[in-house]
Structures are given as structure tokens and as C-alpha cells.
C-alpha positions, 0 to 999 in steps of 0.5 A, spaced: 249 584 234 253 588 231 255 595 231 251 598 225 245 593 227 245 596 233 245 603 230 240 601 226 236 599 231 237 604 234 235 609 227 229 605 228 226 606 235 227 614 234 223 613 227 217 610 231 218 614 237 211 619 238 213 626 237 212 633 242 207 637 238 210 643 235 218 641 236 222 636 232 223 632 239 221 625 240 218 621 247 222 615 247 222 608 252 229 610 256 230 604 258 230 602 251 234 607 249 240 604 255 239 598 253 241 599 246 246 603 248 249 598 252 250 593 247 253 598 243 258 599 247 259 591 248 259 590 241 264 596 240 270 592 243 270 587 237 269 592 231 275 596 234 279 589 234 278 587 227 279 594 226 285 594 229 287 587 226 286 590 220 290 595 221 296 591 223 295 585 218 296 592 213 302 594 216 305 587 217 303 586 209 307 593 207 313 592 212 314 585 208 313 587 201 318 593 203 322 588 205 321 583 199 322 590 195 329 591 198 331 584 197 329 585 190 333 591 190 339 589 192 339 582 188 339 586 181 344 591 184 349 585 186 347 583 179 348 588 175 355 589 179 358 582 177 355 583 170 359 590 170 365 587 173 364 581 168 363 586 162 369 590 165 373 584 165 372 582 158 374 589 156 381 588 159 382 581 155 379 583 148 384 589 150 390 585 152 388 580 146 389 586 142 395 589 144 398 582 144 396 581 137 399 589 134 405 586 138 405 580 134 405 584 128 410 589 130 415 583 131 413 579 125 414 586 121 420 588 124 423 580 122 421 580 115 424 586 115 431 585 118 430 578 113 429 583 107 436 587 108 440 580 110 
């Protein structure tokens, strides 16, 4: 039996039990009462098992979504570090490519003007 049938069991036996006249006590089989008493304890060490089993699949499940989580977290950061170091790269070359051609114009500007006063 379980826990909570035994408890029950337990709630139903003080329910039937006969009561002492003009107190609220109640005249139960002691010998039943032991009884039940004995199975709740044998039936106590499963509950807190599961109960403990519950509690570690619990922590084993959030140590391993924070886990996950940090991967996650460190993925995207290395991402966004390659895109940064790809975007600043590309900044770079359409900086270089530009002042090569404002070099380019400068000397083609200064040949046609040197071709001008020849």
C-alpha cells in the first residue's frame, strides 16, 4: 500500500472508532492503529525515494539546460565576434579600395594637368 491509502485508512478507522462520552477522544483498536503505523513507515522509504529521484532528475534537467544554455550563449558570441571581425574587415577593404581610387583620380588629375601645360 501506499503512503496516502494508508493514511486514509488510517482517517477511516478514527472515523469508525466509538467515541468517549462528553470529550472529543475516540476508543481505537491499538493493535490496528500499530499496525498501520508500521506500514506507513515501510511505505515511507519508497515515497522519499521517488521523491528524491524526483528532486535529482529535476537538478540533473536544469544543470543540463544551464549547460546547453552556456553553449548556446558562447556559440552566438563566437558568432557575432567572426561577423564583427568580418564586417570590420570588410570595412577596411572598402576603405583601402576608396583611397586607392581617390589615389587613382588625384594622379590621373595631376597627368592631365601636367599633359595640359606641356
Amino acid at each position: 500500500m501506499d503512503l496516502i491509502q494508508l493514511i486514509e485508512e488510517m482517517e477511516d478507522l478514527m472515523d469508525g472508532a466509538s467515541t468517549v462520552p462528553f470529550s472529543k477522544k475516540v476508543m481505537v483498536d491499538a493493535d490496528e492503529v500499530l499496525e498501520i503505523l508500521t506500514e506507513m513507515r515501510e511505505a515511507l522509504p519508497e515515497e522519499i525515494k521517488q521523491a528524491q529521484w524526483v528532486t535529482e532528475e529535476k537538478e540533473r534537467i536544469v544543470t543540463e539546460a544551464e549547460r546547453e544554455a552556456d553553449a548556446i550563449r558562447k556559440g552566438a558570441q563566437k558568432d557575432a565576434d567572426g561577423m564583427n571581425k568580418d564586417a570590420q574587415k570588410r570595412f577596411e577593404a572598402l576603405i583601402n579600395e576608396h583611397d586607392i581610387t581617390k589615389q587613382a583620380e588625384k594622379y590621373g588629375e595631376e597627368i592631365v594637368s601636367k599633359a595640359e601645360q606641356n
